[in-house]
C-alpha positions as CSV (number, residue, x, y, z in Angstrom):
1,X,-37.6,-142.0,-15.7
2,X,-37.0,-138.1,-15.9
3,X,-37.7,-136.0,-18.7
4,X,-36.7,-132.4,-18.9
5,X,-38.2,-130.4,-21.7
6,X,-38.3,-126.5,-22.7
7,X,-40.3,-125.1,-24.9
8,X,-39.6,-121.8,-26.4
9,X,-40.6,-118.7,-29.0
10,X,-42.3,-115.8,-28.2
11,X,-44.7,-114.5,-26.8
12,X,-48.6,-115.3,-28.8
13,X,-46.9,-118.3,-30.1
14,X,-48.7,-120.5,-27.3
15,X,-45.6,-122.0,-26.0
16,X,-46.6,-121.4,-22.5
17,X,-49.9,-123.4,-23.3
18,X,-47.5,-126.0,-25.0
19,X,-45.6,-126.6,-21.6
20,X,-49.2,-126.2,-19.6
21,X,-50.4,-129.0,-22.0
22,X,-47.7,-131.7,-22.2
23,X,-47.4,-131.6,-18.1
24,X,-51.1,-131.5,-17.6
25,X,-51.1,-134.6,-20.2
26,X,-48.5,-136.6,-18.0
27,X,-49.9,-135.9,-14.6
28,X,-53.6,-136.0,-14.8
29,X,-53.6,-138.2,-17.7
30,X,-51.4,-140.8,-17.3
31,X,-50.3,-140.8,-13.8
32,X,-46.7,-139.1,-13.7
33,X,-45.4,-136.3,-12.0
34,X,-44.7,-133.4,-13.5
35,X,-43.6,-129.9,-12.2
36,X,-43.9,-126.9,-15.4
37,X,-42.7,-123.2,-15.1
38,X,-43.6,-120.8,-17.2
39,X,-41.6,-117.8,-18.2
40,X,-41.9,-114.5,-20.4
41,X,-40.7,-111.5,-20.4
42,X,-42.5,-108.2,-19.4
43,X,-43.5,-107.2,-22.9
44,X,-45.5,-110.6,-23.4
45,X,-46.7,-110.2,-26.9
46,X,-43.4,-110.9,-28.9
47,X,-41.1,-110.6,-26.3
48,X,-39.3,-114.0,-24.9
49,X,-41.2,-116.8,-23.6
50,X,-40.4,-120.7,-22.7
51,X,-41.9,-122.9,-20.8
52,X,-40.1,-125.8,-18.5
53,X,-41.6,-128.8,-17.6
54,X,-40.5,-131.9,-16.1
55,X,-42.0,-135.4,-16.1
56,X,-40.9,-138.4,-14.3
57,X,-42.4,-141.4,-12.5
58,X,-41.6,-140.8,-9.2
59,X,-42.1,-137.5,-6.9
60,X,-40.3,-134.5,-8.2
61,X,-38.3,-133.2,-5.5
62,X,-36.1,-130.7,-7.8
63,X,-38.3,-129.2,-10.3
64,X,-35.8,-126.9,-12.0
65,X,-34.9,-128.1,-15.8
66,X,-31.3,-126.1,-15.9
67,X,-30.3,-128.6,-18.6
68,X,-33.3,-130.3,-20.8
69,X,-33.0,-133.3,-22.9
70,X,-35.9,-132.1,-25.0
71,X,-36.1,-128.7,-26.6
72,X,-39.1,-127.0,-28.9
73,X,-38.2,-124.2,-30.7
74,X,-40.2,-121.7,-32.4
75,X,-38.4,-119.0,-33.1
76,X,-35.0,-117.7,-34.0
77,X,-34.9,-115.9,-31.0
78,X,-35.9,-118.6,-29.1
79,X,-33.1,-120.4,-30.5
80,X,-30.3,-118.3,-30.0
81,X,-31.3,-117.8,-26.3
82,X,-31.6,-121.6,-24.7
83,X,-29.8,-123.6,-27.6
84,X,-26.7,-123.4,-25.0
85,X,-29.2,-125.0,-22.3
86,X,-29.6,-128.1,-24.3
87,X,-27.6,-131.5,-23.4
88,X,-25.5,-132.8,-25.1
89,X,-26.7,-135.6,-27.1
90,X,-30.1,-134.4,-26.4
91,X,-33.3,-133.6,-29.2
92,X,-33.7,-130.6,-30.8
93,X,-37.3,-129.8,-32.6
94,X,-37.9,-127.1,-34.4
95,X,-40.0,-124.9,-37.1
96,X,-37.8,-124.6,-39.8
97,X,-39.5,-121.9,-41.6
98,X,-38.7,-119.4,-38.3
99,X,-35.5,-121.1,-37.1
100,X,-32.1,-121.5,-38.9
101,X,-29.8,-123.2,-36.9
102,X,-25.9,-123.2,-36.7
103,X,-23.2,-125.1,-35.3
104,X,-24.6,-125.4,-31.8
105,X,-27.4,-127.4,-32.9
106,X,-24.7,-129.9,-33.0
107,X,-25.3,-130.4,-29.0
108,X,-28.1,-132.6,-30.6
109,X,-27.7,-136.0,-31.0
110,X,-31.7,-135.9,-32.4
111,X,-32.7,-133.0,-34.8
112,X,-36.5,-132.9,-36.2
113,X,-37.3,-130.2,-38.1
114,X,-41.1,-129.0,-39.5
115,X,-42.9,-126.2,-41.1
116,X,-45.7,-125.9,-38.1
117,X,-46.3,-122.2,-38.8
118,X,-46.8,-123.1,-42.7
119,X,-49.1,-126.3,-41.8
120,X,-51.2,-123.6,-39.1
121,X,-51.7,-121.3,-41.9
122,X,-52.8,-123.9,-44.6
123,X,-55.2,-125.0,-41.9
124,X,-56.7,-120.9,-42.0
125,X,-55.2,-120.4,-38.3
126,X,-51.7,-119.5,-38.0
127,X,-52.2,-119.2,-34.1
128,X,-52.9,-123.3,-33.8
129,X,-48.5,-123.8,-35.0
130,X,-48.1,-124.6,-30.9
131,X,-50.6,-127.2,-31.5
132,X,-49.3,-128.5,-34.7
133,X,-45.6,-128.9,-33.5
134,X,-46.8,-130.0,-30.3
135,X,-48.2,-133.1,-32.0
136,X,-44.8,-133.5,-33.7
137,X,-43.2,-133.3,-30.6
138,X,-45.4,-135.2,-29.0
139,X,-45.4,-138.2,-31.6
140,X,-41.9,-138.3,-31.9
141,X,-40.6,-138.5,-28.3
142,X,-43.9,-141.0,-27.0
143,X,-43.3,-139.1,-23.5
144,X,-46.6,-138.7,-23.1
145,X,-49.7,-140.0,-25.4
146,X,-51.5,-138.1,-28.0
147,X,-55.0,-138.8,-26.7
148,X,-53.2,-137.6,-23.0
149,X,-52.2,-134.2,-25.0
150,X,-55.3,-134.0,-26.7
151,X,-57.9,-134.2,-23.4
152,X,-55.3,-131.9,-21.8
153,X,-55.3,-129.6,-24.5
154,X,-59.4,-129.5,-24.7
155,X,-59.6,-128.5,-21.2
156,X,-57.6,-125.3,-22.0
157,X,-58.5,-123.6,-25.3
158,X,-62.0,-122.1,-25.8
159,X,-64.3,-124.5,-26.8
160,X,-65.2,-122.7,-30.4
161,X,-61.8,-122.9,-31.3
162,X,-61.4,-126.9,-29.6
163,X,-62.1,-128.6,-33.4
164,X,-59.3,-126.7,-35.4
165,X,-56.6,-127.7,-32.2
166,X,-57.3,-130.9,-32.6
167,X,-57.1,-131.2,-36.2
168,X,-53.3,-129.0,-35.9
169,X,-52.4,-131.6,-33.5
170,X,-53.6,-134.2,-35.5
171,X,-51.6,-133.2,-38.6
172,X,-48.3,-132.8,-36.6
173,X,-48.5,-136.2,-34.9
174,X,-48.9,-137.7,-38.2
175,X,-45.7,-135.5,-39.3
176,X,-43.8,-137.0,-36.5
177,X,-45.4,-140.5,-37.4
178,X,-43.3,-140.3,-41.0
179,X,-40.8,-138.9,-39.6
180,X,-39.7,-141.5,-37.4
């Protein structure tokens, strides 16, 4: 098993923590190997960012994800940018109130599509949208477990915000869960 995933909006999004989070999940968690690179660009704050990360059950000798299977979108930019990465045939997740796709969303076989940013808000913190789609991804694609995300994602965000992540995390797994 090999799983190539990218994860990508910009920068204060938390897409970095999203990649952090799923490959901390598989390899502490639940015993995989996983190898994750980060990447944004020098203005950080609303410039590019994406993160890679791979995950397979055996050692990872080429960590590289040129071509993922998986892709999280969170912005139109975002879009634009890596929606030629994707395989073809591959899954395409993304927030549909930031991202309007076109005919090369086609490369997906797979396309799941919800309003994290609007959940975050309705929840009083737009910041926690990573969260929310993270538990869509997450619920939909059963790479890794939710309780795996969820300790991974408690031993990265500051503890006085540690209740509302798990409640945005919550709310998108049990998006994914109906929309299965």
């Amino acid at each position: 098993m090999r799983k190539e995933i990218l994860f990508g909006g910009y920068g204060g999004q938390g897409i970095l923590l999203m990649g952090y989070t799923t490959g901390l999940a598989a390899a502490v968690y639940e015993g995989l190997e996983s190898a994750y690179a980060p990447s944004y660009g020098p203005e950080a704050r609303g410039g590019s960012a994406c993160s890679k990360v791979t995950i397979a059950d055996e050692k990872i000798i080429y960590p590289l994800v040129s071509e993922p299977e998986y892709m999280v979108i969170m912005s139109k930019e975002a879009y634009h940018k890596f929606i030629p990465m994707l395989k073809e045939g591959g899954y395409l997740f993304y927030d549909k109130d930031l991202v309007e796709l076109d005919d090369r969303a086609k490369r997906a076989k797979y396309i799941y599509a919800i309003e994290a940013t609007r959940i975050a808000e309705s929840l009083g913190y737009r910041i926690v949208a990573n969260m929310v789609m993270l538990g869509f991804f997450t619920s939909i694609s059963e790479i890794v477990k939710l309780s795996s995300v969820e300790k991974a994602m408690l031993s990265r965000v500051p503890k006085k915000y540690a209740d509302i992540n798990k409640v945005a995390l919550s709310k998108g797994h049990e998006r994914g869960e109906e929309a299965k």
